[in-house]
DRENMAR-350180 format. One line per field, with one value per residue (C-alpha): residue in three letters; x negated, y, z negated. Coordinates in Angstrom, 3 decimals. Each point is the difference from the previous one (the first is absolute). Layout:
<pts>
r	(ALA:...)
u	(X:...)
v	(Y:...)
w	(Z:...)
</pts>
This chain:
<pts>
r	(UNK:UNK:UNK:UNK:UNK:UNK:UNK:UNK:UNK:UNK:UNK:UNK:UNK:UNK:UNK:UNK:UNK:UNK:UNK:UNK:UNK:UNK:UNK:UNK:UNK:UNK:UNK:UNK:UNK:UNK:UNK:UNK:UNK:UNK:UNK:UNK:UNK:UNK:UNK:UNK:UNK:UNK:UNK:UNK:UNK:UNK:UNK:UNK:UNK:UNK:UNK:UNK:UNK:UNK:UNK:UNK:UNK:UNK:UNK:UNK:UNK:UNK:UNK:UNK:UNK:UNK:UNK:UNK:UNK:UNK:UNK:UNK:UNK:UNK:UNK:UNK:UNK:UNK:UNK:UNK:UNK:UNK:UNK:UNK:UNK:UNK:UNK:UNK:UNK:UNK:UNK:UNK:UNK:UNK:UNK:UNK:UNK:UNK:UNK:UNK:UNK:UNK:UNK:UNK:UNK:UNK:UNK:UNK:UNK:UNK:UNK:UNK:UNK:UNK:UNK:UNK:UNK:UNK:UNK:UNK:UNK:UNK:UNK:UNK:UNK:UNK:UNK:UNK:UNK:UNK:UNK:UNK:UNK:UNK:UNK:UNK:UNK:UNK:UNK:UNK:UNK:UNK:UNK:UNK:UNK:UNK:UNK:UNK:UNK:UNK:UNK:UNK:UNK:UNK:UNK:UNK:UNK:UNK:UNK:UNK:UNK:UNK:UNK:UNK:UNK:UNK:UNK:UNK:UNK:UNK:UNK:UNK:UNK:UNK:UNK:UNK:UNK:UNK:UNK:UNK:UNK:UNK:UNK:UNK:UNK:UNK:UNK:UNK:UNK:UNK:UNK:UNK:UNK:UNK:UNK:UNK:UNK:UNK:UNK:UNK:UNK:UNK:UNK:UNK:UNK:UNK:UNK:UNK:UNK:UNK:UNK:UNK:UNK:UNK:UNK:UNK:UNK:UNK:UNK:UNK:UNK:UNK:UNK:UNK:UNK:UNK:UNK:UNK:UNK:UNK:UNK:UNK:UNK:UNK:UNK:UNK:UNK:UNK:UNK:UNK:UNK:UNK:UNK:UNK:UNK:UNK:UNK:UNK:UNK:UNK:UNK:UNK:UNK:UNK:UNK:UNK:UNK:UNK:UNK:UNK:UNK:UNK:UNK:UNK:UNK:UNK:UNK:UNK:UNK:UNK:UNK:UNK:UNK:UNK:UNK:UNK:UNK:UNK:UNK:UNK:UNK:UNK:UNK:UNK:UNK:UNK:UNK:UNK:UNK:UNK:UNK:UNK:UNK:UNK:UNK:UNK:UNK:UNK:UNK:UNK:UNK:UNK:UNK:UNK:UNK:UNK:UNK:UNK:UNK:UNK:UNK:UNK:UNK:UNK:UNK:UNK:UNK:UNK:UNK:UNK:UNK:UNK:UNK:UNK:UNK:UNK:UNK:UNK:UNK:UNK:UNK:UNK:UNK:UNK:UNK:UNK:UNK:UNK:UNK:UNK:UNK:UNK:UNK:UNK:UNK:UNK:UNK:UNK:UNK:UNK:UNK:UNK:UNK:UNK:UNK:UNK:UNK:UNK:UNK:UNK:UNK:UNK:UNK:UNK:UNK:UNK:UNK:UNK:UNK:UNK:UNK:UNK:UNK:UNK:UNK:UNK:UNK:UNK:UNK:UNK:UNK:UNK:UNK:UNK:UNK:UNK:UNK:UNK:UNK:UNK:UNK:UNK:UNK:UNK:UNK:UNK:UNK:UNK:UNK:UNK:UNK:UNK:UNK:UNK:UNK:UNK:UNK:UNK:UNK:UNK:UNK:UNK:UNK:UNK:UNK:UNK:UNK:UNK:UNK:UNK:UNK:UNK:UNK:UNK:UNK:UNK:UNK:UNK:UNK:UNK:UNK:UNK:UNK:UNK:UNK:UNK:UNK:UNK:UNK:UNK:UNK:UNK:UNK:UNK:UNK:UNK:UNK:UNK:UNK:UNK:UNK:UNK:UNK:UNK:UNK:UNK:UNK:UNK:UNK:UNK:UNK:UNK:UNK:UNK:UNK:UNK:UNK:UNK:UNK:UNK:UNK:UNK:UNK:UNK:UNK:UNK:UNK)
u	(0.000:-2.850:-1.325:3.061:0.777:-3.620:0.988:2.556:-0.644:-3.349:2.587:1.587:-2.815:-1.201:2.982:0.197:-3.383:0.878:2.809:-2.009:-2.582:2.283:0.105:3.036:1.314:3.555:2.512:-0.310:3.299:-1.205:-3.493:1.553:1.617:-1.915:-1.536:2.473:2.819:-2.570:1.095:-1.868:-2.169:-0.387:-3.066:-0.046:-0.507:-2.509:-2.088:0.103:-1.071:-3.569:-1.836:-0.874:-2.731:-3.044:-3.623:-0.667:2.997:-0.129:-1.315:2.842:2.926:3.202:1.919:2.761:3.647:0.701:2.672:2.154:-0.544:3.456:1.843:-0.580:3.309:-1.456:-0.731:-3.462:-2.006:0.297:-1.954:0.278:1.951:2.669:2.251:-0.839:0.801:2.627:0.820:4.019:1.183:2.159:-2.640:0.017:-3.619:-1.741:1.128:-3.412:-3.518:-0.510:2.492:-1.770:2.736:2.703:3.257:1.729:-2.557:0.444:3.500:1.942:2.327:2.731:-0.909:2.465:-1.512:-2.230:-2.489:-3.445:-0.644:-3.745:-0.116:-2.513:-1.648:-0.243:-1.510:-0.835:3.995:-1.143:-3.031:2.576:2.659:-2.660:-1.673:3.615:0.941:-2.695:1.147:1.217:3.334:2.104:3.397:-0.540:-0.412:-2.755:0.211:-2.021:1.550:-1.856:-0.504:-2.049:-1.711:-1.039:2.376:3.140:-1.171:0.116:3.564:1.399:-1.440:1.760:3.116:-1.076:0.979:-3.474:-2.027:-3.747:-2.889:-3.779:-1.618:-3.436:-0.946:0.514:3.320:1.373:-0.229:2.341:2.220:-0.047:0.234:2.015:2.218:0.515:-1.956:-2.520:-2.708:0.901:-3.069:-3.980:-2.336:-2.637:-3.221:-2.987:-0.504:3.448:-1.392:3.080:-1.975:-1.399:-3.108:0.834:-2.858:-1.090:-1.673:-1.928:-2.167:-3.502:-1.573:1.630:-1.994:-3.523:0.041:0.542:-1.393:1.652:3.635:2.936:3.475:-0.552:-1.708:3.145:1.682:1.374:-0.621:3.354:1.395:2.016:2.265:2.775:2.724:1.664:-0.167:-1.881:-1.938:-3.382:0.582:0.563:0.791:-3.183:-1.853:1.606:-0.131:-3.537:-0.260:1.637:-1.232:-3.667:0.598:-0.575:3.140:2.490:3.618:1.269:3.078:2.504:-1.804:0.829:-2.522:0.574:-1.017:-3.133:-0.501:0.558:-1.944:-3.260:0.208:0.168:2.766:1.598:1.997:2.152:3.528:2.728:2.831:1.593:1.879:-1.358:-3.105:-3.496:-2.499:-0.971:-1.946:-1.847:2.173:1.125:3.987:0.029:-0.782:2.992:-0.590:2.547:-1.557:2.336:-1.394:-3.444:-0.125:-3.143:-1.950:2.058:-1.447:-3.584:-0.017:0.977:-1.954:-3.608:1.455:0.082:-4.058:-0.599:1.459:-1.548:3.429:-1.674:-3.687:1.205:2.563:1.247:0.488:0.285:-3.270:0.441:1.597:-3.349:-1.062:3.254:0.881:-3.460:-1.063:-1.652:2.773:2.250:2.612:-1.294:2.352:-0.512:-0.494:-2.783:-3.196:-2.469:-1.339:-0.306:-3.425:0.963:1.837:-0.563:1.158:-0.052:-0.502:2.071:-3.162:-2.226:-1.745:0.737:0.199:0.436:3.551:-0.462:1.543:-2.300:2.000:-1.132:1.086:0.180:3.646:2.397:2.151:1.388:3.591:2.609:1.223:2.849:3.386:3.597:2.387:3.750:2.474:-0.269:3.445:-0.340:1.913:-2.153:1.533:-1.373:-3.113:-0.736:0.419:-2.128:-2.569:-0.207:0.615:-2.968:-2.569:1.062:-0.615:-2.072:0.454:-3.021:-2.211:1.659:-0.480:-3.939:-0.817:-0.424:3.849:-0.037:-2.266:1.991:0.744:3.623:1.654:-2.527:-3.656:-2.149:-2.398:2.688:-0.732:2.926:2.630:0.213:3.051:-0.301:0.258:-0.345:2.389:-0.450:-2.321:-2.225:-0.727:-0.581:-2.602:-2.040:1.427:3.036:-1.364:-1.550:3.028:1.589:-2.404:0.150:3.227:-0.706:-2.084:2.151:-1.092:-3.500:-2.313:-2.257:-2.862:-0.854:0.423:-3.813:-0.862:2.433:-0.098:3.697:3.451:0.313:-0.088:-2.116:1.172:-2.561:0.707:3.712:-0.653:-2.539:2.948:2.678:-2.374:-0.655:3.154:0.689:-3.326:1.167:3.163:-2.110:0.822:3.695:-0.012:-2.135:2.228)
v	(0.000:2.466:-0.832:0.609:3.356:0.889:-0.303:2.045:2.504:0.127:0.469:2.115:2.383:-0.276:1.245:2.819:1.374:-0.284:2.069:2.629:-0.142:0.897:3.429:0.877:-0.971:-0.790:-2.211:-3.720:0.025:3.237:-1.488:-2.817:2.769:-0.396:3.219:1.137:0.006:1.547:3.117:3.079:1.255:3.791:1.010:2.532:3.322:0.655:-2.202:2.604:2.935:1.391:0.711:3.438:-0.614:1.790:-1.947:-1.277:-2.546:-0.646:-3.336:-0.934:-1.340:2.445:-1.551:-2.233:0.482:-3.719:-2.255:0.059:3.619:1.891:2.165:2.973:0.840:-1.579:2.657:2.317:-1.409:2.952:0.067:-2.954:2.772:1.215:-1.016:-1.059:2.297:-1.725:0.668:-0.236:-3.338:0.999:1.448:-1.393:-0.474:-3.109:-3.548:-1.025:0.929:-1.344:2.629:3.039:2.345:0.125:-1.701:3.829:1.477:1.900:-0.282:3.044:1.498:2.678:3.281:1.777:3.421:2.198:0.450:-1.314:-0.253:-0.081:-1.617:2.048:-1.449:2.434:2.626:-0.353:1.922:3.072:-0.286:-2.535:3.366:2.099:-2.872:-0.825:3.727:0.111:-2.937:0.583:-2.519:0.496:-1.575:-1.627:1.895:-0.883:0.080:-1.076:-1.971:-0.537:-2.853:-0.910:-2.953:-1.795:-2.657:2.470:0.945:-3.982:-0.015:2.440:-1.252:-3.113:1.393:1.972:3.469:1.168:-0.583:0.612:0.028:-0.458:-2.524:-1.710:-3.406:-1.816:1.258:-0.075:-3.659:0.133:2.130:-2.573:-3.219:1.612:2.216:-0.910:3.410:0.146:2.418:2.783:2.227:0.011:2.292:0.917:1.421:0.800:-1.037:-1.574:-2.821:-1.920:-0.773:1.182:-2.336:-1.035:0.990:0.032:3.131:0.702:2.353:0.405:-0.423:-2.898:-1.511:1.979:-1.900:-3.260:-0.485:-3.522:1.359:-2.041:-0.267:-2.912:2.290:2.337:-3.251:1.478:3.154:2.835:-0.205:2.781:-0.825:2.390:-2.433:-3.779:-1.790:2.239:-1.287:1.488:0.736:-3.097:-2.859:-0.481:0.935:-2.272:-2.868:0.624:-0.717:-2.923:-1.535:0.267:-1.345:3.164:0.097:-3.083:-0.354:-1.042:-2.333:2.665:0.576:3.374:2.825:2.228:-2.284:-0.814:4.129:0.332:-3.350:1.371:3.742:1.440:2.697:0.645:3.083:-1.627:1.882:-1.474:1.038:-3.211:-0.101:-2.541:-0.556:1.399:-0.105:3.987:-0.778:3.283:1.957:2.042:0.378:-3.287:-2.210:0.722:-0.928:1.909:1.689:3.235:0.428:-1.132:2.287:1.653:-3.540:-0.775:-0.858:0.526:3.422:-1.080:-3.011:2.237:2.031:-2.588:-0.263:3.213:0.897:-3.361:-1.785:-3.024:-0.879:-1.639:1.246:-1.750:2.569:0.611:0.844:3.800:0.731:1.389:1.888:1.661:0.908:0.067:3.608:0.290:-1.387:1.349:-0.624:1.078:-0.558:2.278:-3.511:-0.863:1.425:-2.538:0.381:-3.012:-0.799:-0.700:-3.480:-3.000:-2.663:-3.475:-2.666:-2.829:-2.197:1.636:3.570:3.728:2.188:3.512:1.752:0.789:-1.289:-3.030:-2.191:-3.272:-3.021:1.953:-0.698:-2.544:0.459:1.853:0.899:0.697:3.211:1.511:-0.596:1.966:-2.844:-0.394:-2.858:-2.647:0.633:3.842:0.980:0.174:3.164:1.691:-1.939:1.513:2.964:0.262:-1.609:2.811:2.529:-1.397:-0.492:4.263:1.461:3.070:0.217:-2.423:2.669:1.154:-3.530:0.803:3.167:-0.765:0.555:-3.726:-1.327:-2.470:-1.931:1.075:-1.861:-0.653:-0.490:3.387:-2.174:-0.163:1.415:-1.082:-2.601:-3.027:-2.216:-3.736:-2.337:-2.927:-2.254:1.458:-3.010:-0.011:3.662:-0.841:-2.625:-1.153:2.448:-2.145:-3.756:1.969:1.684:-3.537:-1.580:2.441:-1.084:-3.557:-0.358:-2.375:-2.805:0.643:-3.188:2.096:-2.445:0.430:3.586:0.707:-2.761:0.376:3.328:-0.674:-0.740:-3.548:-3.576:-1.400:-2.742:-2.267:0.898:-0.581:-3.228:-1.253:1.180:-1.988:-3.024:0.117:-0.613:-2.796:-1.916:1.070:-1.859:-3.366:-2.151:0.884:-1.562:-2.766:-1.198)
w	(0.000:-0.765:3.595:1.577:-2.185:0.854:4.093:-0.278:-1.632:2.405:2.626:-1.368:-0.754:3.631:1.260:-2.490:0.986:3.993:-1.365:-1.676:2.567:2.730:1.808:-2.018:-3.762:0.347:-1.570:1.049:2.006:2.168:0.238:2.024:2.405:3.314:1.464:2.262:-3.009:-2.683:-1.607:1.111:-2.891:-0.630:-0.370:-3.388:1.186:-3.147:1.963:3.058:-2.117:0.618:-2.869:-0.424:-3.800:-0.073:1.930:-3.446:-0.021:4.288:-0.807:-2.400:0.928:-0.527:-2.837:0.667:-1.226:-2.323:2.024:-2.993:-0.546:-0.902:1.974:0.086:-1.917:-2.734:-3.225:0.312:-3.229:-2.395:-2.992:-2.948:-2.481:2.775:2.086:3.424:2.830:1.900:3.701:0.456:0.325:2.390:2.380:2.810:0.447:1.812:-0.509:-0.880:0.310:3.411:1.781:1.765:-0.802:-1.730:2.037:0.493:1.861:2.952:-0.521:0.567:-3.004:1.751:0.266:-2.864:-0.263:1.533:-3.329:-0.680:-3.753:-1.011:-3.341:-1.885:-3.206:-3.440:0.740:3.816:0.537:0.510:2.247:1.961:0.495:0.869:2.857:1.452:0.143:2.832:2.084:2.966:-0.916:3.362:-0.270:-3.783:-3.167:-2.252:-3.770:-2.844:-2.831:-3.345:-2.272:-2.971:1.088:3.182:-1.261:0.295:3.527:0.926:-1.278:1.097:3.501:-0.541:-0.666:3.440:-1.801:0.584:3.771:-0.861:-2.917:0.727:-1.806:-0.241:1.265:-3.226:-0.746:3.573:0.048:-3.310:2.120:2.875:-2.211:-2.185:1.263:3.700:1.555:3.013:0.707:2.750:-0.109:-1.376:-1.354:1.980:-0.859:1.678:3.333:-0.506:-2.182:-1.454:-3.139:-2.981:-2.202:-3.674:-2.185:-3.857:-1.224:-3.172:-1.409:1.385:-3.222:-0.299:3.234:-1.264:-3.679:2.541:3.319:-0.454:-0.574:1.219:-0.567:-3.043:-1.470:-1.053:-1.838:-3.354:1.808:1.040:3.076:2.374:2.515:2.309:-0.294:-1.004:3.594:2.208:2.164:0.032:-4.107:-0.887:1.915:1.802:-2.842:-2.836:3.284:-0.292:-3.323:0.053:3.103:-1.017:-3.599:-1.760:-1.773:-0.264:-0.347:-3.417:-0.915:1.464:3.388:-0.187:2.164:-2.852:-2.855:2.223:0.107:-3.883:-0.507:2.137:-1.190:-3.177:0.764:3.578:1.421:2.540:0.111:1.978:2.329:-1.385:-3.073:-2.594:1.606:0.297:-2.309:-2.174:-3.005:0.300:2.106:-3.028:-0.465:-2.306:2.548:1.868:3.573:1.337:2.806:-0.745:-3.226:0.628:3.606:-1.658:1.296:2.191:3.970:1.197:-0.837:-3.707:0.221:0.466:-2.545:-2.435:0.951:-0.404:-3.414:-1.146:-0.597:1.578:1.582:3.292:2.493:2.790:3.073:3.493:1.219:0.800:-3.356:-1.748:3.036:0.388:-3.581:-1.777:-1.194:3.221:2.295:2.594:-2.589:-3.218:-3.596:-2.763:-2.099:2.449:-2.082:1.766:3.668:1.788:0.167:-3.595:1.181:1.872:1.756:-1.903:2.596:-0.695:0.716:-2.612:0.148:0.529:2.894:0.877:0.369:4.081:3.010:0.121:-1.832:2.001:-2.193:-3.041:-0.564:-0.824:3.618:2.177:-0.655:2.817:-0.092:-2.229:2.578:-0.353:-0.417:0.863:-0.289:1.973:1.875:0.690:3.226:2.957:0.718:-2.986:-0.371:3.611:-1.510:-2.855:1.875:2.509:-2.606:-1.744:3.124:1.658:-3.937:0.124:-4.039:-0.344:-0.679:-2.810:-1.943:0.609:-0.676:-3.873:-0.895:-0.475:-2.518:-1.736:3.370:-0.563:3.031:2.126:-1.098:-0.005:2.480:2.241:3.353:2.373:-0.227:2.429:0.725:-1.498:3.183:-2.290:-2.055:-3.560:-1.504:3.391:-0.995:-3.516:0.969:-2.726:-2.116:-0.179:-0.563:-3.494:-1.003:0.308:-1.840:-2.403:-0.172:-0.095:-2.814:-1.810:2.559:0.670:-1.262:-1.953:0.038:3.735:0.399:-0.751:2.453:2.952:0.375:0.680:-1.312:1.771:-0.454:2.458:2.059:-2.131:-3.115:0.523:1.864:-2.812:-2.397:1.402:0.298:-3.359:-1.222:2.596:-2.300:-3.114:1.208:0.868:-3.214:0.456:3.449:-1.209:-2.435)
</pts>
């Protein structure tokens, strides 16, 4: 009987690993489908998004959404003491992480009035009357509506009572995953580059007590960041820390107990309520972004550098230049000149603030988008398109008036119409805001390794044929 038991499970086994072996892995029943009858496979369209990281990570692979990864409806990881931010559960975002856009897309909503609402955020409500009063609006009428958060904005989108709000990389792929919206037009800067680099700064002294400085070297240390979720201040940078094994992710797999875990304090307000992480933000540790507007985006974020509220800020790479005592921009808060910063190199070492940035920088971000919902009449979307492409107002947002990137960035030089499906555009920029999301299913012990958050085809395959052996003395029997 042990023979016999020992033939067929044999068998058995062979067949399983012709199974696994096989170009695809599928079910038994559509393994036997011949060719012809197969089911067409979709290729992921992560998989068809270029990288766009710095020459330091070109020879890494981009990191890899997990199969079983949620949907992107699933809850933004807030921090361990508060309440999750929560997209609506009635959203109508993608069925699962494999979808390029959300279903809704490109569909067209009727035309019910002849008004474009800007959502404006806080604060950006008056700049936004002043920019829209010199548009050159034809047939529509263009108002500014303001909110207190992001968040609002995204609502009030969904419940279409709004049209438009600019938003940064990071949080326009909550908008699209979230809240069903699309990109219509990009930033662009100079020589119409659709992208900005994601940089850390610190002091120079900092770099001249340690020719050796690097980024493990600020564990325990403060951190600064413009915002919960954005891209280039802090999803690439906490993906960073995490992919190299600098920091790790505790029982809760949470990004901001990996942020609290790795620095001593963080200033990280968010646009989301119940989430973001503002241990040394001031206001209590409230991480309302309303109350803690004082450190609030890049311009807060250097601020919080500056006045010492933290030794490491993550930034877009013009920030010092622009707003440093020195800078085109100058604050009254900004008492340093910018040969008094540098660029930390997420590889190790220091380097000048100039236009040389090379692979001194943790990516390159696509650039900030205005978003709509997904089913916007083509009528109007026409229309604020053109509006948006013939504005001679441009110069206005430029000439210094704008130095809190109210809107539109102050890099901004011209706008460009989005050609792309929304998650094309946002390239890499959206497989880490996903993972970011994702967290709760990464394998922790491979991150380091892989570079990646996959299972290889091996280790799944050795997986699975594990627990076909540890099943051996059942069969036997």
């Amino acid at each position: 009987m042990a023979i016999q038991g020992m033939a067929f499970f044999f068998k058995r086994l062979v067949v399983f690993v012709a199974m696994i072996q096989g170009s695809t892995f599928l079910p038994l029943a559509m393994a036997a489908t011949p060719p012809s009858q197969a089911p067409e496979s979709s290729p992921s369209p992560i998989a068809d998004v270029p990288a766009v990281t710095g020459q330091d990570q070109a020879s890494e692979p981009s990191p890899q959404i997990p199969e079983n990864a949620p949907s992107p409806s699933t809850s933004l990881p807030g921090p361990a003491s508060s309440p999750s931010f929560t997209g609506p559960s009635t959203s109508p975002g993608p069925s699962s992480p494999e979808m390029g856009e959300p279903p809704d897309e490109g569909e067209e909503a009727a035309d019910s009035n002849h008004t474009v609402l800007w959502c404006a955020v806080r604060d950006e409500f008056s700049d936004c009357e002043y920019y829209l009063s010199l548009l050159n609006t034809g047939e529509y009428k263009w108002s500014c509506v303001q909110k207190q958060s992001a968040m609002e904005c995204m609502e009030a989108m969904k419940a279409k009572k709004v049209d438009l709000i600019s938003l940064d990389a990071g949080l326009a792929y909550v908008a699209f995953s979230h809240y069903s919206m699309k990109a219509l037009m990009a930033e662009e800067y100079c020589f119409h580059k659709r992208s900005y680099e994601a940089v850390a700064v610190v002091n120079k002294a900092s770099c001249d007590e340690n020719s050796g400085l690097s980024l493990r070297n600020f564990r325990g240390r403060k951190s600064c960041h413009p915002g919960y979720r954005t891209a280039a201040g802090w999803n690439f940078p906490v993906h960073f820390l995490i992919k190299t094994g600098l920091a790790t992710l505790s029982f809760d797999r949470s990004d901001t107990t990996v942020v609290d875990n790795f620095f001593s304090e963080t200033c990280a307000p968010s646009e989301f309520e119940g989430s973001g992480l503002c241990t040394s933000c001031g206001n209590n540790g409230s991480c309302d972004a309303s109350v803690s507007d004082v450190y609030q985006g890049y311009s807060g974020s250097f601020r919080c550098l500056v006045e010492r509220v933290g030794d490491i800020a993550f930034l877009r790479s013009d920030t010092v230049a622009r707003l440093s005592s020195d800078g085109l921009n100058a604050q009254k808060w900004s008492t340093k000149s910018v040969n008094e910063f540098m660029y930390l190199c997420p590889s190790g070492g220091c380097r000048p603030i100039n236009d040389n940035i090379g692979d001194c920088k943790f990516a390159s971000v696509p650039a900030n988008v205005i978003m709509t919902y997904n089913s916007q009449s083509n009528a109007k979307t026409n229309a604020i398109i053109k509006t948006l492409l013939n504005a001679t107002w441009t110069d206005a947002v430029y000439s210094g008036r704008n130095q809190q990137d109210h809107l539109l960035s102050a890099s901004t030089q011209s706008l460009g119409e989005v050609q792309q499906l929304t998650r094309s555009y946002l390239g890499e920029a959206a497989i880490i805001a996903q993972v970011m999301n994702s967290l709760q299913d990464v394998d922790v012990s491979i991150l380091p390794e892989s570079g990646g958050y996959h299972i290889s085809g091996s280790v799944c395959f050795c997986f699975i044929i594990s627990l076909v052996v540890a099943s051996l003395p059942m069969v036997l029997l």
